[in-house]
C-alpha atoms as a printed R data frame, in Angstrom:
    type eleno elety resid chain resno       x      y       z
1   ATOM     1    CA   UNK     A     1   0.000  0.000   0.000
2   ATOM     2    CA   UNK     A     2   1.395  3.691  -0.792
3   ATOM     3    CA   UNK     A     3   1.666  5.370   2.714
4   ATOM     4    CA   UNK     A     4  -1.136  7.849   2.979
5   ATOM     5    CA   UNK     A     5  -1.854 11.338   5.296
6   ATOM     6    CA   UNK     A     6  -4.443 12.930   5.434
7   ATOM     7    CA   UNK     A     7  -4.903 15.663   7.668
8   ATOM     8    CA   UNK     A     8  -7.566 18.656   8.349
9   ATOM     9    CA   UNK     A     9  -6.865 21.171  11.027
10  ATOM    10    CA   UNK     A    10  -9.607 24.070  11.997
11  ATOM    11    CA   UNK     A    11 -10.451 26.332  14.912
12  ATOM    12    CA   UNK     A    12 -10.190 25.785  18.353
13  ATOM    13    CA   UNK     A    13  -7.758 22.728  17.963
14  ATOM    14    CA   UNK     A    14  -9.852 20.477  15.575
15  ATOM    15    CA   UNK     A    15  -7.279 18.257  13.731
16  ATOM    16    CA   UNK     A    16  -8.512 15.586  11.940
17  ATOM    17    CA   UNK     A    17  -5.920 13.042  11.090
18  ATOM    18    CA   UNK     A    18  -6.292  9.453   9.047
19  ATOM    19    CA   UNK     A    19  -2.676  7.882   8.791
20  ATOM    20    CA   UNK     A    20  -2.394  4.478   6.345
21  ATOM    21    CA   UNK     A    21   1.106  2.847   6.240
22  ATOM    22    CA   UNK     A    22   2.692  0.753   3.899
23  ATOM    23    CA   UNK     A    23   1.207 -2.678   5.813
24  ATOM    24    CA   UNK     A    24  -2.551 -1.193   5.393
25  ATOM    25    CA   UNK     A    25  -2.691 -0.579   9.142
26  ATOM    26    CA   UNK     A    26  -4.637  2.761   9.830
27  ATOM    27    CA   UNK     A    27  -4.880  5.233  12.395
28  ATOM    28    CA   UNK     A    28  -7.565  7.786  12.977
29  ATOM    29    CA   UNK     A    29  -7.811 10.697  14.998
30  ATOM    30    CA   UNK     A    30 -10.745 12.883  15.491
31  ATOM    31    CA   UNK     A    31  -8.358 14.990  17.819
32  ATOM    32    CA   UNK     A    32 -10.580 17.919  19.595
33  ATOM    33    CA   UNK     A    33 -10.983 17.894  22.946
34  ATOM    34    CA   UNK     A    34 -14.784 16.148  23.111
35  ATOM    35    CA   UNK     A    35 -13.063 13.244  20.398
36  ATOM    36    CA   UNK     A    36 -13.597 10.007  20.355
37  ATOM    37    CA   UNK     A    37 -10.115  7.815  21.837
38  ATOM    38    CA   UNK     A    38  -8.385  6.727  18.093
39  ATOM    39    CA   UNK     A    39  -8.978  4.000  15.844
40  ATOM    40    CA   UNK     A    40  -6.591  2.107  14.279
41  ATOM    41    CA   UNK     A    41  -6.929 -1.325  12.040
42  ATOM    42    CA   UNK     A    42  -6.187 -2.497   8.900
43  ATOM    43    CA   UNK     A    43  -7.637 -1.955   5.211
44  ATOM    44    CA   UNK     A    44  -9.251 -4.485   3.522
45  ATOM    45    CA   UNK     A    45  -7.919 -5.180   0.523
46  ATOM    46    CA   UNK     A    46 -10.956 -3.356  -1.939
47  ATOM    47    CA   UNK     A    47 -10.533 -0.848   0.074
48  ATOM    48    CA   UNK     A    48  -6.434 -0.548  -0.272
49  ATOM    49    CA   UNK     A    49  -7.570 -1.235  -4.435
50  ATOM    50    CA   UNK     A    50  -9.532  1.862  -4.568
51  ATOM    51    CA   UNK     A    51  -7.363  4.063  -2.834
52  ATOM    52    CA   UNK     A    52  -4.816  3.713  -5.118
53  ATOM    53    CA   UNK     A    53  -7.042  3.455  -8.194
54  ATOM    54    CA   UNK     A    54  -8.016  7.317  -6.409
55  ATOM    55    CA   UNK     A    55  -4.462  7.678  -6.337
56  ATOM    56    CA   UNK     A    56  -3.606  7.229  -9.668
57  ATOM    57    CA   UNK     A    57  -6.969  9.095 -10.962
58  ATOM    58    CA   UNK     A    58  -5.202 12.141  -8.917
59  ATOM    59    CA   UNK     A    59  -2.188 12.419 -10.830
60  ATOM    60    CA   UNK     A    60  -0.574 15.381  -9.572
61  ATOM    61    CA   UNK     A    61  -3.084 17.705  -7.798
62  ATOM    62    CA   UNK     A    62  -3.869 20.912  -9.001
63  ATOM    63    CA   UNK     A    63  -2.956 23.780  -6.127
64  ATOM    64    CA   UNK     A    64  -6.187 24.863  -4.631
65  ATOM    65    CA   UNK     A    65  -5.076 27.993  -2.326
66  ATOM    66    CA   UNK     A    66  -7.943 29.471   0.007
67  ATOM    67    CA   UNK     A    67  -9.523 32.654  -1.457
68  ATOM    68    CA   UNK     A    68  -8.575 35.950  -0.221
69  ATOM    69    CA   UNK     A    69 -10.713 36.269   3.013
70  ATOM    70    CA   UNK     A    70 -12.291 32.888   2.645
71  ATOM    71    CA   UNK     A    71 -12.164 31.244   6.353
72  ATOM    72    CA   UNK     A    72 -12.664 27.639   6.220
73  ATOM    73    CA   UNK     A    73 -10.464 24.296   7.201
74  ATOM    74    CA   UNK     A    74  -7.585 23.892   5.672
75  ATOM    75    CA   UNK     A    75  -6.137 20.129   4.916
76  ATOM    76    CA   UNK     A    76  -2.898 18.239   4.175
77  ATOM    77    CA   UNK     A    77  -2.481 15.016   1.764
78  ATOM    78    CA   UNK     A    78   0.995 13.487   2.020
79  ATOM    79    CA   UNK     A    79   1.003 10.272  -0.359
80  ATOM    80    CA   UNK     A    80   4.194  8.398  -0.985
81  ATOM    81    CA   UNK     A    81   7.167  6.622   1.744
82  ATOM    82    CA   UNK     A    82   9.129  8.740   3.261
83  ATOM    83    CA   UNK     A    83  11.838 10.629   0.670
84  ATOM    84    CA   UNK     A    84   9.490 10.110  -2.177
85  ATOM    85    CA   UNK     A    85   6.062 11.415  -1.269
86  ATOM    86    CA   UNK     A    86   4.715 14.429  -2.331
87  ATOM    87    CA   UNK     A    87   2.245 16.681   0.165
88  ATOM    88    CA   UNK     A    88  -0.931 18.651  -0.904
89  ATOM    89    CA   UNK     A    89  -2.454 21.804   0.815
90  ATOM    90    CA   UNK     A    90  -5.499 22.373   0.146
91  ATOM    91    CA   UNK     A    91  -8.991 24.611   1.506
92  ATOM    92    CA   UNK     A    92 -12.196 22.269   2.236
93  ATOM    93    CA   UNK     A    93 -13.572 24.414  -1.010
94  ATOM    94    CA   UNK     A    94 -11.287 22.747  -3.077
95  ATOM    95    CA   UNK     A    95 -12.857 19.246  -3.161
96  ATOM    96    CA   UNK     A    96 -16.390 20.977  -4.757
97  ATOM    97    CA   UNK     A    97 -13.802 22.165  -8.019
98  ATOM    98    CA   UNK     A    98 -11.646 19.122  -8.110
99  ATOM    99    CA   UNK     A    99 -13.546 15.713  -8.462
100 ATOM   100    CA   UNK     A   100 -10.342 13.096  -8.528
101 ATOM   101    CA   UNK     A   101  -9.137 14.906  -5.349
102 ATOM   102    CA   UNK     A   102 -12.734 14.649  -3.738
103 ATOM   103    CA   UNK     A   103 -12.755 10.999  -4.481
104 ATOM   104    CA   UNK     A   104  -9.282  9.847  -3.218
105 ATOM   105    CA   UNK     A   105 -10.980 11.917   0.793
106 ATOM   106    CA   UNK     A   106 -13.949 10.726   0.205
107 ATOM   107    CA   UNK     A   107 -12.545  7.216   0.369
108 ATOM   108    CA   UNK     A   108  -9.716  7.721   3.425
109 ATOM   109    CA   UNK     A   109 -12.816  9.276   5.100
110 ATOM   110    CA   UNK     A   110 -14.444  5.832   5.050
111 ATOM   111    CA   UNK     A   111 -11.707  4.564   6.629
């Protein structure tokens, strides 16, 4: 499996964090203060086949910077092992204009 990281970060100390390694073994995070303990476990494997189907599909993501005055969460996407990934920031907006990146969350989000 291509090590995933996926993380969204808000106000007031929201961070919302799904980690996949190389095994298929997940963790999850909710991370505010009212969350929910983590989650870990491991991918099945249609699950680890359409994440990197989504993966592919994505290619290399377009930039989606947050508009001027926009305020909204903001996420990270780190795909690849360590030395060879590439990382994605991105505004929540972003996954309304860009369907192959709203796919590939859609699916860690399922997680």
């Amino acid at each position: 499996m291509t090590p995933i990281r996926y993380e969204v970060v808000g106000e007031e100390d929201y961070a919302f964090v799904i980690e996949i390694h190389e095994s298929g073994e997940y963790f999850v995070s909710s991370g505010t203060y009212t969350s929910d303990p983590p989650r870990t476990g491991r991918l099945t494997t249609e699950q680890e086949q359409q994440l990197l189907a989504a993966i592919e599909e994505l290619g290399v993501p377009r930039e989606h910077p947050m508009p001027e005055g926009a305020t909204a969460f903001q996420a990270h996407l780190t795909v690849g092992a360590e030395g060879r990934q590439s990382t994605y920031a991105f505004w929540e907006g972003a996954l309304e204009e860009d369907e192959d990146l709203k796919r590939l969350v859609r699916l860690l989000e399922l997680v």
